[in-house]
C-alpha positions as CSV (number, residue, x, y, z in Angstrom):
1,X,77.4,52.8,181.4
2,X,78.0,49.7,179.6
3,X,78.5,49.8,175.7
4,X,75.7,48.3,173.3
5,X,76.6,45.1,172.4
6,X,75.9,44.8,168.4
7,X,73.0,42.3,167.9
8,X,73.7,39.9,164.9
9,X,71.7,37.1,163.3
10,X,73.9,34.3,161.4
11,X,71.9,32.8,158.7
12,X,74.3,30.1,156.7
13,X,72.9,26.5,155.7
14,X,76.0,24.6,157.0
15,X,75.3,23.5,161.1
16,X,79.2,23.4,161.1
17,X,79.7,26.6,160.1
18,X,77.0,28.8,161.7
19,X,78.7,26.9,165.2
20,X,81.9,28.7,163.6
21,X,80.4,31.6,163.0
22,X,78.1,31.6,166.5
23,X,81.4,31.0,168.3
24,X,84.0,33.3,166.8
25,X,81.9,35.7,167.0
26,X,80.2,35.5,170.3
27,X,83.9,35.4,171.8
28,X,84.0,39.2,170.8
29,X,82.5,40.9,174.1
30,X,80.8,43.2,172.0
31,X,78.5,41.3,169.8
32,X,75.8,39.1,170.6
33,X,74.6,36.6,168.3
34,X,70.9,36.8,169.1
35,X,69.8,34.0,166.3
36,X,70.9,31.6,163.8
37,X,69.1,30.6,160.5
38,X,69.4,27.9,157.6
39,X,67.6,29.6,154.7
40,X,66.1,32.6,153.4
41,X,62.9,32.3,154.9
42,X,64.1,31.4,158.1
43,X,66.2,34.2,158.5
44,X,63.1,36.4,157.4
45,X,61.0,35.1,160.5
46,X,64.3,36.2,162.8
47,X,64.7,39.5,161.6
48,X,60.9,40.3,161.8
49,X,61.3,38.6,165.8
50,X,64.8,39.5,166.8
51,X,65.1,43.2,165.1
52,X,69.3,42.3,164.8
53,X,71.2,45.0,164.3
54,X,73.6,43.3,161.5
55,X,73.2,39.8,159.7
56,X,75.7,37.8,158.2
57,X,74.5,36.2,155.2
58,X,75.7,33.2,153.1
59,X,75.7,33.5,149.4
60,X,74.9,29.6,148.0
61,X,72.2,28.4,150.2
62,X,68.9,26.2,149.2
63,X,65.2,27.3,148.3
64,X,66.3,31.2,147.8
65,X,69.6,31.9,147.4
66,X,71.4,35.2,149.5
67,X,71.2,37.4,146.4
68,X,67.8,37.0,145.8
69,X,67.0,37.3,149.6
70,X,68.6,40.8,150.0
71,X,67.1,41.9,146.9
72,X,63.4,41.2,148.5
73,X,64.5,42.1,152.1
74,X,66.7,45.6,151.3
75,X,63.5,47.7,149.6
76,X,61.1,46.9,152.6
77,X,63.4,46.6,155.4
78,X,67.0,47.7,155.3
79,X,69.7,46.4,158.0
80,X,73.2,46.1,157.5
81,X,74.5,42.8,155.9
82,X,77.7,41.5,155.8
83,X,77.9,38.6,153.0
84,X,80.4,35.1,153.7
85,X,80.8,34.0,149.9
86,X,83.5,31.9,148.1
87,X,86.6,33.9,146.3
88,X,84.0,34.5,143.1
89,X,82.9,38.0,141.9
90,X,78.8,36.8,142.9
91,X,79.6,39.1,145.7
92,X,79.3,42.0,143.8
93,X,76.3,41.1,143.2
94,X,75.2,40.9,146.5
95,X,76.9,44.7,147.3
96,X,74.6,45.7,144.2
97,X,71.5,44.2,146.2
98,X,72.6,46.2,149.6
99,X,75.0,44.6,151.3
100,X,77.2,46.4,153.2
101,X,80.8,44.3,152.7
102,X,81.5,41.0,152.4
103,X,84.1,38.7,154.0
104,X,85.2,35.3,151.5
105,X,84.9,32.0,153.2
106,X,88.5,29.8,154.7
107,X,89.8,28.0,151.7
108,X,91.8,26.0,154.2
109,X,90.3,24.6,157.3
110,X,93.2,25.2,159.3
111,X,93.0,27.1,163.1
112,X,94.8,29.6,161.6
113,X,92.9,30.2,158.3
114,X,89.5,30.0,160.7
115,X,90.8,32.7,163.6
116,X,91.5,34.8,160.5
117,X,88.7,34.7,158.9
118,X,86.8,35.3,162.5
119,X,89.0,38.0,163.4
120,X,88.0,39.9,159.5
121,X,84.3,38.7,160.2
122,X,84.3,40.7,163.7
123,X,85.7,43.5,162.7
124,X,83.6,43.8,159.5
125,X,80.5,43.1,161.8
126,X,81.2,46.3,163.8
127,X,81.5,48.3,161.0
128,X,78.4,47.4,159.4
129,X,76.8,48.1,162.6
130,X,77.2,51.5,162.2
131,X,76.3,51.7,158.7
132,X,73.9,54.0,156.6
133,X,71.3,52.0,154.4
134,X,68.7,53.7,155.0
135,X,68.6,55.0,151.8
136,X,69.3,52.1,150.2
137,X,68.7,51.6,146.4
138,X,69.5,50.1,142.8
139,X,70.1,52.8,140.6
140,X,71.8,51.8,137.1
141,X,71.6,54.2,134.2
142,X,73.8,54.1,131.0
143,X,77.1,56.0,131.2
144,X,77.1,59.3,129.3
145,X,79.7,59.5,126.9
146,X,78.4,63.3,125.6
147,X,81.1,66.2,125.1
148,X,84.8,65.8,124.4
149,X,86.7,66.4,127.0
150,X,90.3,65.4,125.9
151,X,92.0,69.0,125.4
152,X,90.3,69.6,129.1
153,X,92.0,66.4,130.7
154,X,95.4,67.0,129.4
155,X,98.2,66.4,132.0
156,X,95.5,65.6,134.6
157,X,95.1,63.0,136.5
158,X,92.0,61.9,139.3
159,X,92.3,59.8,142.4
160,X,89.9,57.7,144.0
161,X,90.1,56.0,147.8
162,X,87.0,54.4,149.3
163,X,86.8,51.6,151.8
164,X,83.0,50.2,153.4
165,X,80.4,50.9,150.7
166,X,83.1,52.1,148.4
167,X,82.3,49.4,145.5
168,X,78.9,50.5,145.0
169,X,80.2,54.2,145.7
170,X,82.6,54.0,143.2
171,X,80.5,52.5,140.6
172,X,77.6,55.5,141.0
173,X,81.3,57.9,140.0
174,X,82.5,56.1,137.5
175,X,79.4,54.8,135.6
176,X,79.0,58.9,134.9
177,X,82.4,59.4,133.4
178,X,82.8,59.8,129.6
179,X,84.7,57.5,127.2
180,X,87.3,60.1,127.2
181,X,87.2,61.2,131.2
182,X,90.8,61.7,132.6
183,X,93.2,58.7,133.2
184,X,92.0,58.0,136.9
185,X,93.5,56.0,139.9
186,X,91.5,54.0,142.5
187,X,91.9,52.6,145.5
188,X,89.4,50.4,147.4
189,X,90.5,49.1,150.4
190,X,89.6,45.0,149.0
191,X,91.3,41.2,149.4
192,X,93.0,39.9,146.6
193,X,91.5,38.4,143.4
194,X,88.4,40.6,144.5
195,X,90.3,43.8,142.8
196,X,90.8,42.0,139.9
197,X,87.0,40.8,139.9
198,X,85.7,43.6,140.6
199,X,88.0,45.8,138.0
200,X,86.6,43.2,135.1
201,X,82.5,44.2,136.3
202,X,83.4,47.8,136.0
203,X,84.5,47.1,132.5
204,X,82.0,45.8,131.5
205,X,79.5,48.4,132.6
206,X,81.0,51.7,132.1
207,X,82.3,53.6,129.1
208,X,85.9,54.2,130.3
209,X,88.5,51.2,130.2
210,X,88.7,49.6,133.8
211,X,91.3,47.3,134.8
212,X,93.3,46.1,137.7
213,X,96.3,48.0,138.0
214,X,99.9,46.2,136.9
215,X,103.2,47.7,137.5
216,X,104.3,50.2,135.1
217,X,100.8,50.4,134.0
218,X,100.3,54.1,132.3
219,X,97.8,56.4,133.3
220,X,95.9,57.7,130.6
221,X,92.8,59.6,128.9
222,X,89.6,56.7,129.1
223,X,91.2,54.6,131.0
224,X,90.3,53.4,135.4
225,X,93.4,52.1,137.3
226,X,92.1,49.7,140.4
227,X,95.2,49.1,142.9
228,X,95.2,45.5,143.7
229,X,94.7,43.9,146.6
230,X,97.5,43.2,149.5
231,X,99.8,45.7,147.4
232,X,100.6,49.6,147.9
233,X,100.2,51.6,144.4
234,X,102.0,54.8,143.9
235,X,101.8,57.3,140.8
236,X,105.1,58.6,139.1
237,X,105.9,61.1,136.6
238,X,107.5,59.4,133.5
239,X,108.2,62.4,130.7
240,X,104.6,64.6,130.3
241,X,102.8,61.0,131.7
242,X,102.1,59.1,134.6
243,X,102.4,55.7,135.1
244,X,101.8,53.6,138.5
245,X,104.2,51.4,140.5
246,X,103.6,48.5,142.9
247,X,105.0,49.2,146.4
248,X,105.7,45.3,148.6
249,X,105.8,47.2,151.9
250,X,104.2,47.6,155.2
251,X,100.4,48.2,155.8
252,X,99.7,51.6,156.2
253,X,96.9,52.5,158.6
254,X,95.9,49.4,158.6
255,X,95.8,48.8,154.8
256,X,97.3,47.5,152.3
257,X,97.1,48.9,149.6
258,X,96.3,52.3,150.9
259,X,94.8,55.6,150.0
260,X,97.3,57.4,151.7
261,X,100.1,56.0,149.9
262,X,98.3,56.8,146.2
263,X,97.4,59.9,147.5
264,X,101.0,61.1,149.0
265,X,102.9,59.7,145.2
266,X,100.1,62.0,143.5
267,X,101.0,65.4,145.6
268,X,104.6,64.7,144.9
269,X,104.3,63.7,140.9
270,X,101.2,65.9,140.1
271,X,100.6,68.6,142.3
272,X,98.4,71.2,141.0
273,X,97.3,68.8,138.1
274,X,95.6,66.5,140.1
275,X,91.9,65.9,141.7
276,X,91.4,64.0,144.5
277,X,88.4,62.5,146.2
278,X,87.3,60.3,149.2
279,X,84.6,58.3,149.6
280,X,82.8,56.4,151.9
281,X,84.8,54.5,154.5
282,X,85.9,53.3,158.3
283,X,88.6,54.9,159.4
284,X,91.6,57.9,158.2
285,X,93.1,56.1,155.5
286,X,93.5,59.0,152.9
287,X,92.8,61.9,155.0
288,X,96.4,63.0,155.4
289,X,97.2,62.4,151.6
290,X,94.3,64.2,150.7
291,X,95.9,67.2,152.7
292,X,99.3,67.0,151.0
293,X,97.2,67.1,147.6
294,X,95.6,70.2,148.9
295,X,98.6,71.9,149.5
296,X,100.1,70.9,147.2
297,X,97.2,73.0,145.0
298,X,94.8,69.8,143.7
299,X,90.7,70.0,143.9
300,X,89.4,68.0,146.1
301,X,86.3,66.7,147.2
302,X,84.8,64.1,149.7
303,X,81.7,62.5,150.3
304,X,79.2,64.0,152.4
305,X,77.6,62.5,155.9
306,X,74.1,61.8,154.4
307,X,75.3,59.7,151.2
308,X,78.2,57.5,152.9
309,X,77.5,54.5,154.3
310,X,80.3,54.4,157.2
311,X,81.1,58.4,157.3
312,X,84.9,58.1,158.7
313,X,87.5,58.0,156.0
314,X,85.4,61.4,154.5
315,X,85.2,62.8,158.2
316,X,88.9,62.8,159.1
317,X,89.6,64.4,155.8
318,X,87.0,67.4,156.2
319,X,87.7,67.6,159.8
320,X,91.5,68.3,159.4
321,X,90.5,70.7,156.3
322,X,91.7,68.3,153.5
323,X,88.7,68.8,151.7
324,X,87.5,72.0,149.4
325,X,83.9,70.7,149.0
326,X,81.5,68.2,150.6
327,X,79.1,66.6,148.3
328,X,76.1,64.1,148.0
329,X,77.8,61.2,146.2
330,X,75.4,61.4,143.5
331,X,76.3,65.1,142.3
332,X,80.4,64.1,142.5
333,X,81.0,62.8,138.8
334,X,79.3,65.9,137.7
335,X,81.5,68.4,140.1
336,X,84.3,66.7,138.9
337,X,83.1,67.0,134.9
338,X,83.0,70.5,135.4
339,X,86.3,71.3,137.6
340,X,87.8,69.7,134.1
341,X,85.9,71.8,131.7
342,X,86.8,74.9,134.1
């Protein structure tokens, strides 16, 4: 029996590119590009007659821009999206409205920069196909900064990997932590200059310090380390602290940087001191790290089934017994405030 092709609408204003798009794509035997569409309310009229399984969406078009469109379309009919933007952090905003991941458009117009970005395109189409949004929402709340927990975080330290839905994941964590939460280290499995981007958001909407991680940068009480993009981070011991250090070497399952990595430094340089957790993503990146943690005597937790949007990077790690507890991603910050308070 012959696999599902995935069926995918491509609505961009530019003729030139949608033939891109239309092509690159449609060379992939398993998608089929059903429909194309110039604006908004074009691409409304396909969806209602075509029922695709995954649109991709560009960000600056006329009459309604994309981030206004998926914030009309997500509430009454959710579908995977995966957004074609410029290298600007607007596409945050469009993962805050429901897309699923986003893919930044060629700077260059060279073959090579086009089969790359096609080849990133397919492969991020696939994924989103698969994709939980059905229970899709905006839900911002202040961060609590109630109870001191800086005796509790002493000589701690949490880790974070996500990859597909991870930026929104990630937020609905971290927004929850107190000023004074323990030093933490993230990665999310994102291009370059996005981590940076997307670092400077968190900032400016959550109590604890967030910033893309530098080399030699020290972990620490209030503050979020985000690995940046196209480079490995580890975590070493320096005296009774941790700091992190930049790693120039191979992809590791596929990623760079990668959860694994972070994960494997913290087993070695923390041990027993350390919490680790894994959210949603495609894949195993992390699940054998988590492990290592785990024996190594950390907590750790991943994110259950239900609440992930791709369920594959939490999967792996439950499956091969990485992970103490499954839990709805919206009752993890509060786990992890009271694993700290004992």
């Amino acid at each position: 029996m012959a696999k599902k092709s995935v069926r995918v609408l491509v609505v961009d204003d530019s003729m030139l590119f949608r033939e891109v798009l239309v092509k690159g794509l449609s060379s992939d035997e398993s998608i089929d590009v059903v429909g194309v569409a110039a604006d908004a309310f074009e691409a409304r009229d396909k969806i209602l007659e075509l029922m695709p399984d995954v649109m991709t969406l560009d960000v600056q078009m006329p009459k309604m821009n994309g981030i206004e469109f998926l914030k009309k379309l997500m509430p009454q009919l959710p579908m995977p999206v995966v957004v074609v933007s410029s290298v600007n952090d607007i596409v945050f905003e469009a993962m805050s409205a429901g897309a699923v991941d986003f893919v930044a458009k060629p700077t260059q117009q060279s073959g090579e920069a086009l089969q790359s970005f096609i080849q990133e395109m397919t492969v991020k189409v696939k994924i989103a196909s698969i994709a939980n949004v059905s229970k899709w929402k905006r839900a911002y709340k202040a961060p609590s900064t109630e109870k001191d927990l800086s005796r509790a975080v002493q000589d701690r330290i949490l880790v974070i990997g996500a990859s597909t839905g991870g930026t929104e994941a990630l937020y609905e964590v971290i927004k929850k932590f107190p000023r004074d939460m323990v030093g933490t280290v993230v990665v999310q499995h994102m291009p370059p200059v996005f981590t940076r981007m997307y670092a400077e958001r968190l900032n400016q909407s959550c109590a604890m310090e967030v910033k893309e991680a530098e080399d030699g940068d020290m972990v620490r009480t209030g503050r979020v380390l985000i690995a940046p993009g196209d480079i490995h981070i580890q975590v070493v011991r320096k005296g009774n602290s941790y700091c992190v250090r930049h790693v120039n070497s191979e992809k590791v399952n596929g990623h760079r940087p990668s959860v694994d990595v972070l994960f494997d430094s913290v087993a070695q340089s923390a041990g027993g001191l350390a919490i680790g957790v894994i959210l949603t993503g495609m894949g195993n990146d992390g699940a054998k790290g988590l492990l290592k943690m785990k024996e190594k005597g950390a907590k750790t937790i991943g994110q259950n089934e239900e609440s992930s949007v791709v369920y594959g990077m939490p999967r792996v790690a439950y499956e091969i017994g990485a992970v103490d507890v499954q839990l709805p991603l919206k009752e993890i910050s509060d786990r992890l405030l009271k694993i700290l308070r004992g």
